[in-house]
C-alpha positions as CSV (number, residue, x, y, z in Angstrom):
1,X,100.2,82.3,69.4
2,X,99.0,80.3,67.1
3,X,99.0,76.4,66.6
4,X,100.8,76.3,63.2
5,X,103.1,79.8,65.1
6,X,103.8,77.4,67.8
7,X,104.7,74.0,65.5
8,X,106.9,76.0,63.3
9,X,108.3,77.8,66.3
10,X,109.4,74.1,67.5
11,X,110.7,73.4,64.3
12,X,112.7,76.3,64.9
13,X,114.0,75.2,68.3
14,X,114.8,71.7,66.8
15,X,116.6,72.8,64.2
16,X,118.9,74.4,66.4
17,X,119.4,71.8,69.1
18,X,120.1,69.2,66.1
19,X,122.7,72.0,64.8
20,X,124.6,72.5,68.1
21,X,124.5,68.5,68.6
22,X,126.5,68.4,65.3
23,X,129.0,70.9,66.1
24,X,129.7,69.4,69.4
25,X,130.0,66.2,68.0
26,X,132.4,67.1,65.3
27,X,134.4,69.3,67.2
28,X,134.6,66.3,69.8
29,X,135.3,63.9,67.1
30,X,138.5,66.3,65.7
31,X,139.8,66.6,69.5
32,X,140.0,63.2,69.8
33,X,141.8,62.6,66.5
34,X,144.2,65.6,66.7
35,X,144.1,67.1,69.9
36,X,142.4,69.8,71.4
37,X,145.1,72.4,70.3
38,X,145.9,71.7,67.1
39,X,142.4,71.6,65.8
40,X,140.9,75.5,65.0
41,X,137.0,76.5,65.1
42,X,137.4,77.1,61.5
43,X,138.2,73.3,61.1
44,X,135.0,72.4,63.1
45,X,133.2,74.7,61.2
46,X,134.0,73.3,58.3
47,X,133.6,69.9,58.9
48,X,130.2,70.1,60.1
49,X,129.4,72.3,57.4
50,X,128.3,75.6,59.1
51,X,130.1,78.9,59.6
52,X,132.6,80.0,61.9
53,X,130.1,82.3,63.3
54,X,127.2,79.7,63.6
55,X,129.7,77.7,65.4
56,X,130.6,80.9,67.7
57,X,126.7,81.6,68.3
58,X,126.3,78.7,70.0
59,X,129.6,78.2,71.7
60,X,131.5,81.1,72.4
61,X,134.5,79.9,73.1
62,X,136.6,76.8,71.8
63,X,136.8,75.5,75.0
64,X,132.9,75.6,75.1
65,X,132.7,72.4,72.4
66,X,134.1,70.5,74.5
67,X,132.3,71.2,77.7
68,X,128.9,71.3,76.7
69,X,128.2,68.3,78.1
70,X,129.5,68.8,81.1
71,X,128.2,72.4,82.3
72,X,125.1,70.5,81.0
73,X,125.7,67.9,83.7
74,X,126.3,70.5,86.9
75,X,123.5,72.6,85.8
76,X,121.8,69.5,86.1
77,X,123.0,69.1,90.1
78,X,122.4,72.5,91.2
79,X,118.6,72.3,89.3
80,X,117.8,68.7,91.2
81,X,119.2,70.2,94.7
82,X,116.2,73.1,93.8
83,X,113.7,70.7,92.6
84,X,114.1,68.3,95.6
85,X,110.5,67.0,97.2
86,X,109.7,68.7,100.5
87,X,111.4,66.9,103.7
88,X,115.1,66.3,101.9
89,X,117.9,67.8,102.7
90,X,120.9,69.6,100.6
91,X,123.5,66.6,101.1
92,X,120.4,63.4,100.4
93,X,119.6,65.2,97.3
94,X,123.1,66.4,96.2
95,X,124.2,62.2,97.2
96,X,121.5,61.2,95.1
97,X,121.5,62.8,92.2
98,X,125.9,62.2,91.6
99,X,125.4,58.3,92.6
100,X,122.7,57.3,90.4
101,X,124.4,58.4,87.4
102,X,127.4,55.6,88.5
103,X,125.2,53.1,86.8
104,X,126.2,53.9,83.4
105,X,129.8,53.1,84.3
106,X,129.4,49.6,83.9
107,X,129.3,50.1,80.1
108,X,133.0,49.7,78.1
109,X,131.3,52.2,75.7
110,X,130.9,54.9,78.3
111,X,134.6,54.3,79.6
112,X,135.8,54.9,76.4
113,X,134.2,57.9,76.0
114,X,136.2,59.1,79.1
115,X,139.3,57.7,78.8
116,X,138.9,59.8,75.5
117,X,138.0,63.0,77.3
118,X,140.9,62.7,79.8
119,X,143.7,62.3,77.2
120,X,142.4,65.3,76.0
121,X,141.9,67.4,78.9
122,X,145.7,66.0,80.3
123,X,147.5,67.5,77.2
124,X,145.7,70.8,77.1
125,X,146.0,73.6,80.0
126,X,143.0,75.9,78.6
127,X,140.8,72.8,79.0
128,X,141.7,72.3,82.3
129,X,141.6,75.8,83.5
130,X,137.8,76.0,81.6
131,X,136.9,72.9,83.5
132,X,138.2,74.8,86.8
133,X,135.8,77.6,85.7
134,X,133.2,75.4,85.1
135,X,133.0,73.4,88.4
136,X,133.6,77.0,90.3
137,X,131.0,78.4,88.4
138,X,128.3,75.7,89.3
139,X,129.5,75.6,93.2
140,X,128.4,79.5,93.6
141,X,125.5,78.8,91.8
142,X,124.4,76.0,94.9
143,X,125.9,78.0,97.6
144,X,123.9,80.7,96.1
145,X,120.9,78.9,96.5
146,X,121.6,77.0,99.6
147,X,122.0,80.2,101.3
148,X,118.8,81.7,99.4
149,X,116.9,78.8,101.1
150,X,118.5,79.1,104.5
151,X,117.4,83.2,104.6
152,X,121.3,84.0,104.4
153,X,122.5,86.9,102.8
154,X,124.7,86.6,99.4
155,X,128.1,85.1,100.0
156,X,127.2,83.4,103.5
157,X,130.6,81.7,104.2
158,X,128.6,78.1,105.5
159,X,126.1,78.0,102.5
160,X,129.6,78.3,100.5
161,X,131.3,75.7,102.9
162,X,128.9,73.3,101.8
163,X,128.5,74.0,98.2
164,X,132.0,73.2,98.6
165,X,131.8,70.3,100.1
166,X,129.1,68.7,98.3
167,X,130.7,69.5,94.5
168,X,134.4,68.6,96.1
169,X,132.8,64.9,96.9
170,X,131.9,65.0,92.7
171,X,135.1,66.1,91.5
172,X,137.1,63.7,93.4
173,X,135.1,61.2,91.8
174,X,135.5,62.6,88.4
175,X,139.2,62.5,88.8
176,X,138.5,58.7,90.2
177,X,136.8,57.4,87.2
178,X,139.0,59.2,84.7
179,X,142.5,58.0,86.4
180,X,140.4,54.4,86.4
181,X,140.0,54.3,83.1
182,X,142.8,55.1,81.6
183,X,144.7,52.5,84.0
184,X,142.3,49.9,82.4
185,X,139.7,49.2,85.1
186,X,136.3,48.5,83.0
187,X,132.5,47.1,83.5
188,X,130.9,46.5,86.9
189,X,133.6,46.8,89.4
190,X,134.3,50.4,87.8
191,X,130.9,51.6,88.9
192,X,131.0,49.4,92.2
193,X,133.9,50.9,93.0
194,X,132.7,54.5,92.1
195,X,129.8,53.9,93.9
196,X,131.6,52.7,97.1
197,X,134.0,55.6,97.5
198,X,131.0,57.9,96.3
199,X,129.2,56.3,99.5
200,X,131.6,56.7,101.9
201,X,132.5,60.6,100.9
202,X,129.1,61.3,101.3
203,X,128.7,59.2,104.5
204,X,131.7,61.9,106.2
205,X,129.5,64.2,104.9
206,X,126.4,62.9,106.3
207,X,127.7,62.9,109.6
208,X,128.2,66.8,110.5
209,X,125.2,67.6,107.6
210,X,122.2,65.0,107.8
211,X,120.1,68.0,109.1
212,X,121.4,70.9,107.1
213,X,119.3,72.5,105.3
214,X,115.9,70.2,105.4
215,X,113.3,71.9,103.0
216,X,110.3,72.9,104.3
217,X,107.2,72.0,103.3
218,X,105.2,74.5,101.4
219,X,103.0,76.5,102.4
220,X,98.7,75.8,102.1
221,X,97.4,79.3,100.6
């Protein structure tokens, strides 16, 4: 390939990522004015000026516009527990990865961003049964590789337990933050408190899994 093949192919690829930003954006912008049910794809499309079946190639289903973010998120979990230096377990990697993100918490901005989401989610059922799908989806994908790196065979029932465990310990404090939030709780003591709860759930954890699953260092060819 060339140099100007390979510019205009990253053109390409920013053209699209600019275009699915706007759709999700609009799309998120209509569900929080209207609701998630009563606004159609062909609304979305038209307000951010593309087709109903650009909007389709990129998301395809409704329910997809308003997750992006989110399966963007656990992909993101599952991809740091892979990426994680030699010598660190499943659970220090998993812990670390969910608590450092607490930080941005502190910010009203943030907040209102998910007291957003929540209303949303809370009046529609296909949402929440998507976000079920989602989170299920991501935890087979980490048991899936937890038992990949432990040399057990597809569907091991204690690289599943785990996967479990580890993505239960996120969701509870999804459903933490987002019942926080839209009780009022703000700023710094929403992410200390986050963060201390987070701690502790992980700290159970610790105690029957600090050795699980150790990576090992690899291997001088």
């Amino acid at each position: 390939m060339t140099t100007g093949q390979a510019a205009q192919l990253g053109l390409r690829e920013r053209k699209k990522r600019k275009t699915r930003e706007l759709i999700a954006e609009t799309a998120k912008r209509l569900f929080a004015e209207r609701g998630f049910d009563a606004v159609t794809v062909a609304e979305v499309a038209s307000a951010a000026d593309v087709s109903q079946g650009t909007v389709f190639n990129y998301f395809p289903a409704k329910e997809d516009l308003f997750f992006s973010s989110m399966e963007a998120f656990e992909a993101r979990l599952v991809d740091g527990v892979r990426e994680r230096p030699p010598g660190e377990s499943v659970l220090s990697a998993f812990r670390r990865l969910v608590l450092d993100g607490l930080d941005q918490l502190a910010s009203d901005d943030r907040a209102d961003l998910i007291a957003t989401a929540a209303r949303i989610i809370s009046a529609a059922p296909s949402l929440q049964a998507r976000e079920r799908e989602v989170v299920a989806l991501y935890t087979d994908s980490l048991a899936a590789l937890i038992a990949e790196e432990m040399g057990a065979e597809s569907g091991d029932v204690e690289s599943w337990a785990v996967a479990n465990a580890l993505m239960g310990v996120q969701r509870v404090l999804v459903a933490y933050v987002r019942s926080s939030v839209l009780a009022g709780k703000r700023g710094e003591s929403l992410a200390a408190d986050t963060r201390s709860m987070g701690e502790r759930a992980f700290a159970a954890l610790e105690r029957g899994l600090r050795v699980y699953a150790i990576k090992a260092p690899a291997s001088i060819r």
